[in-house]
C-alpha positions in Angstrom: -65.6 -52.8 5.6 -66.9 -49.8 7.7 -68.1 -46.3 6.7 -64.9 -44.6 7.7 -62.6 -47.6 5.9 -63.9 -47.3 2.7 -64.3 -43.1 2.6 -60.8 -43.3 3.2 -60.4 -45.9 0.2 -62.6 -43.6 -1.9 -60.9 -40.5 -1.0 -57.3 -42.7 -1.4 -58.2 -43.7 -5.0 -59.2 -40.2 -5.7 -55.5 -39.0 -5.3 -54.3 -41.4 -7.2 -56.1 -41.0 -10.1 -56.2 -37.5 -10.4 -54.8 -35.2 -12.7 -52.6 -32.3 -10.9 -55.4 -29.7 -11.3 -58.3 -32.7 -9.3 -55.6 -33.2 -6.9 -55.5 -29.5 -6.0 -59.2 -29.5 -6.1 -59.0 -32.1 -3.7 -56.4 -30.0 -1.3 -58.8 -27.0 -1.6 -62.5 -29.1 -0.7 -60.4 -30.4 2.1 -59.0 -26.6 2.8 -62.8 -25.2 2.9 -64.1 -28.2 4.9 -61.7 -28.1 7.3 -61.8 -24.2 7.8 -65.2 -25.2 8.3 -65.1 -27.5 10.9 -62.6 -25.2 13.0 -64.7 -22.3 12.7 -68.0 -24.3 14.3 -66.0 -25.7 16.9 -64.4 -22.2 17.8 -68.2 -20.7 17.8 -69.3 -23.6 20.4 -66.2 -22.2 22.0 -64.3 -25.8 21.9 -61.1 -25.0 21.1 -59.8 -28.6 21.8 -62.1 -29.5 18.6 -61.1 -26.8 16.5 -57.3 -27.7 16.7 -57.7 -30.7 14.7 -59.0 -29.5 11.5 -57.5 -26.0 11.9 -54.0 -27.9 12.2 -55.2 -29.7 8.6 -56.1 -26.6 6.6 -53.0 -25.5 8.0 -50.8 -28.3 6.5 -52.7 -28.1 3.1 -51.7 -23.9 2.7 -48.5 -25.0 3.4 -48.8 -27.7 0.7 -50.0 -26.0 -1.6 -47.5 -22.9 -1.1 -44.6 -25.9 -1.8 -45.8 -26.6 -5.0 -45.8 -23.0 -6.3 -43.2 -22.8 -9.5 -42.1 -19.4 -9.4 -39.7 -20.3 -12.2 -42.4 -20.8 -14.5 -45.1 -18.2 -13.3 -43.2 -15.7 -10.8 -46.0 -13.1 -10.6 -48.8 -15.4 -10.2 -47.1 -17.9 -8.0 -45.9 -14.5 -5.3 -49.5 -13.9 -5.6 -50.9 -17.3 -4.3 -48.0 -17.3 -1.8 -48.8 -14.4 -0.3 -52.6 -15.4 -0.3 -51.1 -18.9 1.2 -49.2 -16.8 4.4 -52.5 -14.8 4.8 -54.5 -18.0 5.4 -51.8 -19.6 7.7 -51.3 -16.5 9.7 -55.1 -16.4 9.9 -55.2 -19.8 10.5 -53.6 -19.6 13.4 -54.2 -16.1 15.0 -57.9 -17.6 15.0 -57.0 -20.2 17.1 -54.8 -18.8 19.3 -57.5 -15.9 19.8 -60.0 -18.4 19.5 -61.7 -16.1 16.6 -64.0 -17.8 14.3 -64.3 -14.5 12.6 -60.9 -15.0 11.7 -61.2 -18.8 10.5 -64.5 -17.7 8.4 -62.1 -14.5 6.6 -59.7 -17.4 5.6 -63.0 -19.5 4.2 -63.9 -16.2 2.6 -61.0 -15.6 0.4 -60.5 -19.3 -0.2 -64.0 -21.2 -1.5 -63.9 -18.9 -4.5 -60.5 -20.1 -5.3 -61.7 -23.5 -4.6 -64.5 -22.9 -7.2 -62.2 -21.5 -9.4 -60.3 -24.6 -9.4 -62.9 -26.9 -9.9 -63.8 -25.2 -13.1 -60.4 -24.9 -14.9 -60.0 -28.8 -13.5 -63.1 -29.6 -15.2 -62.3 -27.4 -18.4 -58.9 -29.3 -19.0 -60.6 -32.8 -18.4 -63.7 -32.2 -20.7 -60.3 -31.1 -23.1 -58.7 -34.4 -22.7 -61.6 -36.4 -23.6 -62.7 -34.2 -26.7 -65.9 -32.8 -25.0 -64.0 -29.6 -24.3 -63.9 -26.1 -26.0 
């Protein structure tokens, strides 16, 4: 099996066996790497490069703006859908001006949120298995 096969396996089982809060951890490492990505290629000036994983962190604000319940959290869920249209207007207007500035502002107000993620996933997980406080 090659490199790329099996990370795609790893990454595959992952998702599968996640919790909601791992899954969007997973949506928010692949958000920051991808932002990332599009921002290097946009300072080397190749925009052709940049569209690729620009187009991914993209699809995953717009992901993760679908799953928003404002039925059960309507203040907190405008709030992370307004943060959600800032990164996908960003997203874009740094392509299209072909702006890493831009991208990296997105990366900015994102990787904490990321972080922040991480920690309540890893505070309901150590709860589940009794480690937890």
């Amino acid at each position: 099996m090659s490199a790329l096969a099996a990370a795609r396996r790893y990454r595959q089982t992952q998702v599968h066996t996640s919790t909601r809060a791992g899954i969007t951890v997973l949506l928010y490492d692949g958000l920051v790497r991808f932002l990332a990505e599009g921002e290097a290629a946009l300072a080397h000036g190749d925009i052709g490069l940049a569209s690729a994983p620009l187009g991914r962190a993209h699809a995953i604000l717009a992901e993760l703006a679908s799953t928003l319940r404002p039925e059960v959290a309507p203040e907190l869920s405008g709030e992370l859908l307004r943060l959600y249209d800032f990164g996908m207007h960003h997203v874009m207007l740094g392509l299209r001006s072909r702006s890493p500035e831009r991208v990296a502002e997105v990366a900015r107000v994102f990787a904490p949120l990321r972080d922040a993620w991480r920690q309540a996933a890893a505070a309901v997980d150590g709860q589940r298995s009794g480690t937890g406080g």
